[in-house]
N, C-alpha and C positions, 0 to 999 in steps of 0.2 A: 473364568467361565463357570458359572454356577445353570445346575438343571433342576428344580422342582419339579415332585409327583405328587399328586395330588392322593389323599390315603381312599382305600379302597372302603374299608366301614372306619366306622368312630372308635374301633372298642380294637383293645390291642390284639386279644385271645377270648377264652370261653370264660376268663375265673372274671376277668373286665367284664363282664355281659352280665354275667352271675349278678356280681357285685351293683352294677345299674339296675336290673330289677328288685334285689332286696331291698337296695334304697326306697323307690318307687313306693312298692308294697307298703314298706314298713312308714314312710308319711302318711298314705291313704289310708292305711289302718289307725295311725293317730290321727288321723283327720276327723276318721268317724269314730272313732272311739271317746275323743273328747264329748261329743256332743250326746252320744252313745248312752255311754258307762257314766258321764257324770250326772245326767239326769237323773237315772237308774239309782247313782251313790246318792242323788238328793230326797229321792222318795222313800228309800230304804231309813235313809238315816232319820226323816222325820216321824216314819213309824217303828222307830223303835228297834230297826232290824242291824245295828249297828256292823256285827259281823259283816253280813253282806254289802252295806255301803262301805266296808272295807274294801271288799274285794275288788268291788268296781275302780275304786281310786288305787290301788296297788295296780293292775291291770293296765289303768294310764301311765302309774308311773313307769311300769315293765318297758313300756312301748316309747317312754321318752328315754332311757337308758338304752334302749336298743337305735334308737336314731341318733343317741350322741356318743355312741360305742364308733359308729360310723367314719371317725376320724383316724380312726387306729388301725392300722394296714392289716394286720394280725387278727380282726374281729371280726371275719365273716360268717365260720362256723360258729361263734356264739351267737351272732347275731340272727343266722338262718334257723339256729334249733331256739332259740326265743321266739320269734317267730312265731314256728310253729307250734310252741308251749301255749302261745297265748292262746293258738284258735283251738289247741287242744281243750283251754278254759271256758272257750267260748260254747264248744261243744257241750262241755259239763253243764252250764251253766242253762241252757237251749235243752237238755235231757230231763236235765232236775223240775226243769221249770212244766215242759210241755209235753214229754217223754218220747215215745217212739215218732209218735203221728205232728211232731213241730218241727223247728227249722235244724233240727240235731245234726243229720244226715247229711244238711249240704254244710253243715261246720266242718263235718269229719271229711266230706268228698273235699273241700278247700283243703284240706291236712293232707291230703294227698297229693293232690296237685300242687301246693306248695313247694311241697317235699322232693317232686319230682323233676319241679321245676330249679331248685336251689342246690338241693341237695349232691355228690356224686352218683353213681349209678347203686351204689351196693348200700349207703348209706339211704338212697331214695326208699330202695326195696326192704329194708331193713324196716323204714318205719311204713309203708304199706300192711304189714305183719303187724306192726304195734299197733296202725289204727284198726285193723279187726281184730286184735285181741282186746282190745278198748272197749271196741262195740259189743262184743259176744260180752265181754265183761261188765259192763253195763244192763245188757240185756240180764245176764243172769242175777246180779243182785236186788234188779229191779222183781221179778220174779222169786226170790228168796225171801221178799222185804226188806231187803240189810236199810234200800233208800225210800222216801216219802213215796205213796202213790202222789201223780201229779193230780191238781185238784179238778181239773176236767174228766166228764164222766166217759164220754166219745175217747177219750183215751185211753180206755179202761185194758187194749190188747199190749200195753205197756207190760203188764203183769203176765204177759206168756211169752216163756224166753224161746219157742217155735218163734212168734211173731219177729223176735230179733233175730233168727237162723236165718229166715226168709229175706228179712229188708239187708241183713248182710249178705248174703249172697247174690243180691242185687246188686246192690252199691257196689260189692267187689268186682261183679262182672263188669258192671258202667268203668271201676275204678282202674282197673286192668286193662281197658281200652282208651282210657285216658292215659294212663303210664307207654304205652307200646306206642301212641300215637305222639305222645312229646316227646320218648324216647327216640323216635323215628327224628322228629324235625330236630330234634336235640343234635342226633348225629349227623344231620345235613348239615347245620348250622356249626358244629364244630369243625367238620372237615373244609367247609366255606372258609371261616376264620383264617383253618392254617393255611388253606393256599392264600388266603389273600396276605395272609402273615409270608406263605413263601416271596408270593409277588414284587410286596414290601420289602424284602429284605434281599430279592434278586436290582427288581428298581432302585434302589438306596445303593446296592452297590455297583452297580452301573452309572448314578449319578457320580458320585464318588470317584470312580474308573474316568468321566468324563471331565469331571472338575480335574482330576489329577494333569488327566492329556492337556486338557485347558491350561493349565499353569505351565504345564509342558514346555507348550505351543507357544505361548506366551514369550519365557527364558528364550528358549531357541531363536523366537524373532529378534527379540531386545541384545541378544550377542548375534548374531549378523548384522543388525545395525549397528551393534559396535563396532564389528569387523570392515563396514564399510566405511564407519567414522574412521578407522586406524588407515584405511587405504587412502581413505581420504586427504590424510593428515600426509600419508609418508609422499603422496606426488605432491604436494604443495610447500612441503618444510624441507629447505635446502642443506639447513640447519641438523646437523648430527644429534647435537646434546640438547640444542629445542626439540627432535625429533621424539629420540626416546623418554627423554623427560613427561612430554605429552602422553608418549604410549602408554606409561607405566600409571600415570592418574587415571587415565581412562579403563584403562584393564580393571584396579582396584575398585572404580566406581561401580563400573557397569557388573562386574562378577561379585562386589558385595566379600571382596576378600579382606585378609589381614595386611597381607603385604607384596608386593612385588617388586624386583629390582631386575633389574637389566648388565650383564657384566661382557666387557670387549678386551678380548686378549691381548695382552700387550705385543711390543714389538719384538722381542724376542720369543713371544711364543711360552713363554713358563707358566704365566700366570692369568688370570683373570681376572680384572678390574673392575671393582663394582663403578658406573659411570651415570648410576640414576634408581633410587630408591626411594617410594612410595613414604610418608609418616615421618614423626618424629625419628623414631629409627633409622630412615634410611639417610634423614640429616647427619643423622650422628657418626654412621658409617663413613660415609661421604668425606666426612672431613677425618676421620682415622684414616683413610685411604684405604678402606678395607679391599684385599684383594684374598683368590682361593688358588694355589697349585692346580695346575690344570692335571688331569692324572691322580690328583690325593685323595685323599678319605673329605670328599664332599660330593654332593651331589649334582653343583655345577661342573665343577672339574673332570669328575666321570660321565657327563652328557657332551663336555666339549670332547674330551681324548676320545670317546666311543661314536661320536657322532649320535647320539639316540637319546630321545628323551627319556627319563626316568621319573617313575613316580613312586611314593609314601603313602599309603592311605593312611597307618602309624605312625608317625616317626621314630616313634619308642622302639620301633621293633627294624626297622631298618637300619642295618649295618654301618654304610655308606652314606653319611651325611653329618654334617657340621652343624655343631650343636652349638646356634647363635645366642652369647647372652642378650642381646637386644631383643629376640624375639621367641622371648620366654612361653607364649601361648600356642604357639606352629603345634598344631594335630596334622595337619594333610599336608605335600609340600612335593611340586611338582617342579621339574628340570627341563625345560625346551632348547635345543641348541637353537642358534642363529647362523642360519648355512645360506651362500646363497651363489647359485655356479660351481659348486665345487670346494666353496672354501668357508670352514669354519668361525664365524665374525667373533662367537661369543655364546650367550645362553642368558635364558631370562628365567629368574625363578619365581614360583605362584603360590604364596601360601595362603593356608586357612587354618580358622581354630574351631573347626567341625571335620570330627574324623571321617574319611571316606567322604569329602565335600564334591570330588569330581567323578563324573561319569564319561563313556567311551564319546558321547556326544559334545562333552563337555572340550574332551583333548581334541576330537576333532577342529573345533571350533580357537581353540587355543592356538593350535601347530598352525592353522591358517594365520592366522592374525600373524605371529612370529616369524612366517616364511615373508608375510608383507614386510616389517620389520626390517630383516636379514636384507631384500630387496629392496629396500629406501635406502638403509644402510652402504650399503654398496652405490646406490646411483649416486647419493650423497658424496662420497668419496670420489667417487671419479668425477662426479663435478667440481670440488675443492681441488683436486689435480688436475681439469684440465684449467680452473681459472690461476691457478700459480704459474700453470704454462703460457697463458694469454698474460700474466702479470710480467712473468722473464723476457715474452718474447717483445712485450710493449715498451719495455725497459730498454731493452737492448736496439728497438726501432726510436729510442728516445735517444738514448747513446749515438746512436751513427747518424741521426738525422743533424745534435746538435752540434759535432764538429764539420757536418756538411754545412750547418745553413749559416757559415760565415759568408763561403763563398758561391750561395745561393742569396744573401740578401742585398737586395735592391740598395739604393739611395733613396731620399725620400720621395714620395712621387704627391703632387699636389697639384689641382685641378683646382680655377679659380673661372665663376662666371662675370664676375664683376665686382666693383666695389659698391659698396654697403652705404647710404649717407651717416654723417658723423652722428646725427641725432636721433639713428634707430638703435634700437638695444638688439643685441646679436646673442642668440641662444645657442650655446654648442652640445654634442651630442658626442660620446664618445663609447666606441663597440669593440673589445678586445678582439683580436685574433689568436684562438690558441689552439696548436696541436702537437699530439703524443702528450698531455697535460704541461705543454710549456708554454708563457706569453710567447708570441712573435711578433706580436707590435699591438697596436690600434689602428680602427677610422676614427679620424674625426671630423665631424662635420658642424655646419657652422649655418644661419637661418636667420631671417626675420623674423620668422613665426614661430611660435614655442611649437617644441615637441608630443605629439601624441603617444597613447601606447602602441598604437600599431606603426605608425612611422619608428619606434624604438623595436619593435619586434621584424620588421622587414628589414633594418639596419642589421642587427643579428643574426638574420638568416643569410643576408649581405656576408656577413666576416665568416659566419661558416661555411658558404661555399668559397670563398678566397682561399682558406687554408683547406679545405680539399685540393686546392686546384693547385696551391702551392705543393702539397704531397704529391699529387700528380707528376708534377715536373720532377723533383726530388726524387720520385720513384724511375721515372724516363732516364732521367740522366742515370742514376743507379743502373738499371738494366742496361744502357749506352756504356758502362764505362766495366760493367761485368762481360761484356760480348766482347768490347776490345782487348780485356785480357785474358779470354777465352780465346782469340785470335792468336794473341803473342805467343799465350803457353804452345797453343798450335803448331805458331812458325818454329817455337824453338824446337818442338819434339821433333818436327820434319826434317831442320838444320841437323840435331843430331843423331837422329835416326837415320841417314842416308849414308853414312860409312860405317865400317866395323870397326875401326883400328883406332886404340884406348885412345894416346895422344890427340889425335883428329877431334876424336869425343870431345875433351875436356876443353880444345882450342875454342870449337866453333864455341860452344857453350858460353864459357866465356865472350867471344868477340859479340854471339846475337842478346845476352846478358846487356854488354855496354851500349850497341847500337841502342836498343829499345829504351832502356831504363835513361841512357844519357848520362852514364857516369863517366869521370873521366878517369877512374883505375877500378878495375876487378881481378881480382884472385880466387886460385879457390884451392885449399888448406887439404892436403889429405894424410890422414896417420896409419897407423898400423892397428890390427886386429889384436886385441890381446888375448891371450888363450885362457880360456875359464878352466879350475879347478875342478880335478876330478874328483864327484864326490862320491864314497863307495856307501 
């Protein structure tokens, strides 16, 4: 389950925003500077004025080291007081050239605004100070004559450093409501940023919170439908050892484990039997006959004697547990008994090679699956016990049927509709009869016309109601000849139950003995009690 937020602005915080306008700046300024300053370095250089067509081209070059300073994470403060150095040049350059009364002023107002814009708060205000120390200091050299009068006569108030008191305390004032006012949207736009920065970073982790559930949600489903695949399996698989065998691949697929094995207590009760294990490993066991002490230092054996599951988030640090060399990688390794009614089947163990790999949702989900298990287990069983009982008891209706059906079977019985001419061909047809899985004979039948399937299928539905009917009879005479010596035993109890006296007992017994049975002698043998040893 993935959740996208769409970002609130483009820019991560305030130094990101910084950074996007220096950039800006700093092209537009070599945009117009090439075209600028190189004229300027071309005219200069043709008269002779070679310094100065220096300056111009140094000027470009400043402005193209400050645009490819740009790449370097670390270059903003150079980059921003470059900047500012150049238009401080540009200023000198706008002073020298035209003095008070030319483009000087909006040089230095730009040196401001730059500064205020790029710059921190204390470093902005720091150079506000340097550009009217600048300007007064200009003013005053220009008035000393340290610098040329410029060559315009209208410019002549260049030479009264009043003239420069007055135009700076303009500028300053302008310059000072330009700082308050970007300082002002400065701090809206910072405080903007960090909530959107909060926002970002509350929504990121609520996505995050949502993805996790999601994945959650996910596991949890994919192990209930495992658990309904296990339940699935255990009413349809009659089979014990096909039973758990399937459970245990499925458990390891579906949970993404190391290993799992399933173990069933033997019949004494000592031990516990591994009877199905996951991987190469659990082959290997398998045929070691690896069994654990029920009761001993493992972790099966104290889940079967305790009844209760146990778990390892370490193994290393858990006391009680068998330290398997086949499964050299076990970090986590959980114990489920297999209970079901009351009685302990066994215990299935889960391991992983991620410490702390289960959680309480996880066992939940686990004890379910294993309680199906323990209850397949068990139906399993009592179904294998009651078919050895339909096996004994069918065995033994086999037994009494075959020394009955001597003198239940017929002579042969043959139904004839006519004879046949010599020249037609005669197709015979022959359908066993057999019950309690023994022949009792055949039909056979005999035709003009060849046999179809369904005349061979009507024939065999034919022989299996005959030997119904014949068990029928076999069972009649059975209950016929149980009722008549339910009678005898009867007459004989009433024969000798009608007197007390020993002699009499033993007489009639005898005489209603020969009557019924038709023997022609009975006796009946009686000895003495021997006295048993007295044991102290």
């Amino acid at each position: 389950m993935s959740v996208s937020t769409p970002s609130i602005t483009s820019f991560r915080d305030v130094d990101s925003l910084r950074e996007r306008i220096l950039s800006i700046l700093l092209i537009i300024a070599l945009l117009g500077a090439i075209p600028v300053a190189g004229s300027k370095a071309y005219y200069a250089f043709r008269k002779g004025a070679y310094l100065q067509a220096a300056a111009f081209a140094l000027a470009i070059a400043l402005l193209l080291v400050l645009v490819a300073l740009g790449r370097s994470p670390r270059s903003y403060t150079i980059r921003a007081w470059g900047l500012i150095l150049f238009l401080y040049a540009g200023t000198t350059a706008a002073y020298l050239t035209a003095g008070l009364g030319g483009n000087g002023r909006i040089w230095l107002f730009g040196v401001i605004v730059v500064g205020a814009l790029l710059l921190p708060r204390s470093q902005s205000f720091a150079n506000f100070i340097i550009a009217a120390l600048y300007h007064l200091g200009m003013g005053y050299a220009f008035s000393q004559h340290w610098l040329p009068v410029p060559p315009d006569e209208h410019l002549a108030s260049t030479l009264f450093f009043s003239s420069w008191i007055r135009t700076g305390i303009l500028m300053a004032v302008l310059a000072a409501i330009a700082l308050v006012a970007i300082s002002f949207y400065r701090g809206n736009l910072e405080n903007t940023l960090e909530e959107s920065q909060t926002l970002n970073a509350i929504l990121e982790t609520e996505r995050q919170r949502l993805e996790s559930q999601g994945k959650l949600l996910h596991r949890r489903l994919e192990q209930i439908r495992m658990a309904g695949e296990i339940a699935h399996i255990a009413n349809t698989i009659l089979d014990p050892d096909e039973l758990i065998e399937r459970a245990v691949n499925l458990v390891r697929e579906r949970f993404n484990l190391y290993y799992v094995g399933i173990f069933l207590v033997d019949e004494r009760g000592e031990y516990a039997v591994l009877k199905a294990g996951t991987g190469e490993a659990g082959q290997k066991m398998l045929a070691e006959g690896h069994r654990l002490a029920i009761g001993g230092a493992s972790m099966i054996g104290w889940s079967i004697s305790n009844r209760q599951p146990r778990i390892a988030m370490d193994v290393g640090e858990d006391a009680v547990r068998f330290a398997n060399p086949h499964l050299p990688l076990t970090r986590t390794e959980l114990a489920l008994p297999l209970i079901s009614r009351g009685e302990v089947l066994g215990a299935m163990t889960v391991q992983s090679e991620r410490p702390a790999a289960f959680d309480e949702d996880d066992l939940t989900v686990l004890q379910h699956i294993v309680d199906n298990i323990a209850t397949a287990l068990h139906n399993t069983r009592l179904y294998q016990e009651t078919q050895r009982g339909l096996q004994a008891l069918a065995e033994t209706q086999r037994r009494l049927f075959s020394s009955a059906w001597e003198s239940l079977m017929p002579s042969e019985i043959k139904l004839e509709t006519g004879s046949s001419p010599d020249n037609e061909n005669i197709y015979q047809m022959s359908v066993p009869i057999t019950l309690y899985g023994q022949s009792l004979g055949e039909i056979v039948l005999e035709s003009t016309q060849p046999w179809n399937d369904e005349d061979r299928a009507f024939a065999e539905q034919a022989g299996a109601q005959l030997a119904l009917a014949i068990e029928n009879v076999y069972l009649t005479q059975e209950t016929q000849r149980s009722i008549q010596e339910n009678r005898l035993l009867a007459k004989i109890t009433d024969q000798v139950g009608a007197t007390l006296d020993f002699d009499t007992v033993i007489q009639t017994a005898l005489r209603e003995l020969r009557d019924l049975l038709h023997v022609t002698e009975a006796e009946i043998h009686l000895t003495a009690i021997e006295e048993s040893a007295t044991v102290e």
